[in-house]
C-alpha positions in Angstrom: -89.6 -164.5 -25.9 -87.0 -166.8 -24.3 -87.7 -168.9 -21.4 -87.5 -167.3 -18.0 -84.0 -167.7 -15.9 -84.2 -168.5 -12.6 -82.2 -165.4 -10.8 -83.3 -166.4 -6.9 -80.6 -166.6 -4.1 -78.1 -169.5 -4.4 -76.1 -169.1 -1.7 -78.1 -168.9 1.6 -75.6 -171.8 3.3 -72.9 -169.7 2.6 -74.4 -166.6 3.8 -74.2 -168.1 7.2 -71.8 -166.8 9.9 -69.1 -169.7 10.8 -70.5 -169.9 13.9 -74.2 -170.1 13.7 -76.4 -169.1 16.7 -79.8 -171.0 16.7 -78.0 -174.6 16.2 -78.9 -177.2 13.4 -82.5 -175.5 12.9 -81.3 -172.1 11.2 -78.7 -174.5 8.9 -81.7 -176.9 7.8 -84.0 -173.7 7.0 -81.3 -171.9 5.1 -79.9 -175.3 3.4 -84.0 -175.6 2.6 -84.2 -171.8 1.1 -82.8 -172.7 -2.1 -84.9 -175.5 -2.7 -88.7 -174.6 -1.6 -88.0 -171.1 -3.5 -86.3 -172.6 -6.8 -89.1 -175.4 -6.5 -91.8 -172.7 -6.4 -90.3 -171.0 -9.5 -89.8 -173.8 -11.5 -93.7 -174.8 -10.7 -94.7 -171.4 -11.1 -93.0 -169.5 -13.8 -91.1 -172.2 -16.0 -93.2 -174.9 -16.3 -96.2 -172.8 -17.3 -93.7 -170.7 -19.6 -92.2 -174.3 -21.2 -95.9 -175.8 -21.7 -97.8 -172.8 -22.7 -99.9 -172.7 -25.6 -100.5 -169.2 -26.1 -100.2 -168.4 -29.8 -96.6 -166.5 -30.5 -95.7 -167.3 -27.2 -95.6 -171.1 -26.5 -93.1 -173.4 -24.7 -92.2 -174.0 -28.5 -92.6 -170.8 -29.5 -89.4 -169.8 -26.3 -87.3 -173.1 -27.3 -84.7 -172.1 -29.9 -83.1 -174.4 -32.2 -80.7 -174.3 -35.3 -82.6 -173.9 -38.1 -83.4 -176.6 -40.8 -85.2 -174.1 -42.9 -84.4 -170.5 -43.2 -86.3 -168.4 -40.8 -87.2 -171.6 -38.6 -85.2 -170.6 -35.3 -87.8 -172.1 -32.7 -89.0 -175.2 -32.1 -92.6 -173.7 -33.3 -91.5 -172.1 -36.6 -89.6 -175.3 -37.7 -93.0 -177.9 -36.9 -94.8 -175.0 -38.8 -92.8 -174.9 -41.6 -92.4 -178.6 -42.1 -96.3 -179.0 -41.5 -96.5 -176.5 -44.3 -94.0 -178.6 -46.8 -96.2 -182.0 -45.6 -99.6 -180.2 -46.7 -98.6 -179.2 -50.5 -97.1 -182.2 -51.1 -100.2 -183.9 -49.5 -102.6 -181.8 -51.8 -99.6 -182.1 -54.7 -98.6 -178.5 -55.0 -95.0 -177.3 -55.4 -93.5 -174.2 -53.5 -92.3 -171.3 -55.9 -88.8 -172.4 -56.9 -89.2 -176.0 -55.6 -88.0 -176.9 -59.3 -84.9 -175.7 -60.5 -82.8 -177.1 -63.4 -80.5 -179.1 -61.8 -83.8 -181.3 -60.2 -84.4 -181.9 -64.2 -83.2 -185.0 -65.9 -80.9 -184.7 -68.8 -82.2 -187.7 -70.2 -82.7 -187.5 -73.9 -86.3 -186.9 -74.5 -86.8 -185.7 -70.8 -88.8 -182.1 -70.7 -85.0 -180.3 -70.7 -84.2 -181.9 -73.8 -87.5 -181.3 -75.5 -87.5 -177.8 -74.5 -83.7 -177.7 -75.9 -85.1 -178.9 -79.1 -88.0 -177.0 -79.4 -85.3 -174.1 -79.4 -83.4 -175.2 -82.1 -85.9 -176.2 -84.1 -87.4 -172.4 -84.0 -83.7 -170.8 -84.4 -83.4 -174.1 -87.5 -86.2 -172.4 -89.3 -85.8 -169.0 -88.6 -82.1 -168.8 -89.9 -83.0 -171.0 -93.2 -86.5 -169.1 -93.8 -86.0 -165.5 -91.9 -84.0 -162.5 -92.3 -85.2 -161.6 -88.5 -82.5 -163.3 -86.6 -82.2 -161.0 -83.4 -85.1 -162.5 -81.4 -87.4 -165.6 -81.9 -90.7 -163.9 -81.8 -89.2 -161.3 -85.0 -88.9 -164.9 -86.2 -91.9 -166.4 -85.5 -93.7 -163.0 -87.0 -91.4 -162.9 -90.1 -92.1 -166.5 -90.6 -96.4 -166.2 -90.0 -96.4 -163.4 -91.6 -94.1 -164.0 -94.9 -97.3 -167.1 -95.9 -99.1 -163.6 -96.8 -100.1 -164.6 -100.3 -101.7 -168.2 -99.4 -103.5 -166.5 -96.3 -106.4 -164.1 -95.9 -105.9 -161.1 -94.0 -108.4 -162.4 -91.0 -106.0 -165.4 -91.0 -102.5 -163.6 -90.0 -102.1 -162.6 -86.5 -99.3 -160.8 -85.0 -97.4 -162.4 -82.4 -96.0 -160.0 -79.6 -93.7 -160.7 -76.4 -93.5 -158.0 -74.3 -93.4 -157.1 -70.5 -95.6 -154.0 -71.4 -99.1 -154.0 -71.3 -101.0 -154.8 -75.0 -101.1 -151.8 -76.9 -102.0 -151.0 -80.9 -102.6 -154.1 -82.8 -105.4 -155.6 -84.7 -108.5 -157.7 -83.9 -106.7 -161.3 -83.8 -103.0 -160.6 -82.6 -101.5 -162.1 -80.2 -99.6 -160.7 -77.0 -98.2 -162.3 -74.8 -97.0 -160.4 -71.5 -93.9 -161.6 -69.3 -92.3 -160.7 -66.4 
């Protein structure tokens, strides 16, 4: 809800005829009009509209503003949202998608770079050791698996990446479920 707009009578002096009967006393009260009913409005409807405290309909809540975050169009929503941002970081949480890739260093041996080689250091072994090359985890299985003849059966275990819930398997495998 917006702030109320004042939509009394502006124009009582002008209202008057050229030549007004009554003398100065009719030109004071109408040149007073304006004032004593714009003063009681103000008083009466704005201020307790502007200083209100009434939840989703404060003086903050009716003051809009451009937004510095999205969705934060009043005065209200934009302290809210901020207060929000200063309370994770205060209790050291991070919003969902507060880290992206360009906020990670490219500094050799930074967590990009490990991950990076962690990558080719799977794909390394799986092309010189596999004949699965389509996905790391037919890799990873050809690779457990292919130790069959040093390993006991109750020491193999299946490793599955799937967006489907667990299904078949054995005692022991592993799935791991993505989205």
């Amino acid at each position: 809800m917006a702030l109320p707009k004042y939509d009394g009578n502006t124009n009582y002096v002008r209202q008057l005829d050229d030549h007004v009967k009554g003398g100065a006393d009719v030109v004071k009260h109408a040149m007073d009009k304006f004032g004593e009913e714009f003063k009681d409005w103000f008083n009466d409807t704005y201020l307790p509209a502007l200083l209100s405290t009434e939840h989703n309909n404060s003086g903050a809540d009716n003051i809009g503003t451009t937004p510095i975050l999205e969705g934060a169009d009043t005065v209200q929503k934009a302290l809210s949202a901020l207060l929000t941002q200063i309370q994770v970081t205060a209790i050291g949480q991070l919003p969902d998608g507060a880290i992206t890739d360009a906020k990670l260093s490219n500094e050799e041996g930074q967590i990009k770079d490990r991950v990076n080689d962690t990558q080719h250091g799977i794909g390394d072994k799986a092309t010189l050791e596999t004949t699965e090359k389509t996905t790391i985890v037919g890799a990873i299985n050809e690779l457990a698996t292919g130790k069959q003849e040093s390993l006991n059966s109750d020491q193999i275990r299946k490793i599955t990446l799937s967006t489907a819930d667990p299904s078949g398997g054995s005692d022991g495998d592993i799935w791991i479920k993505y989205a």
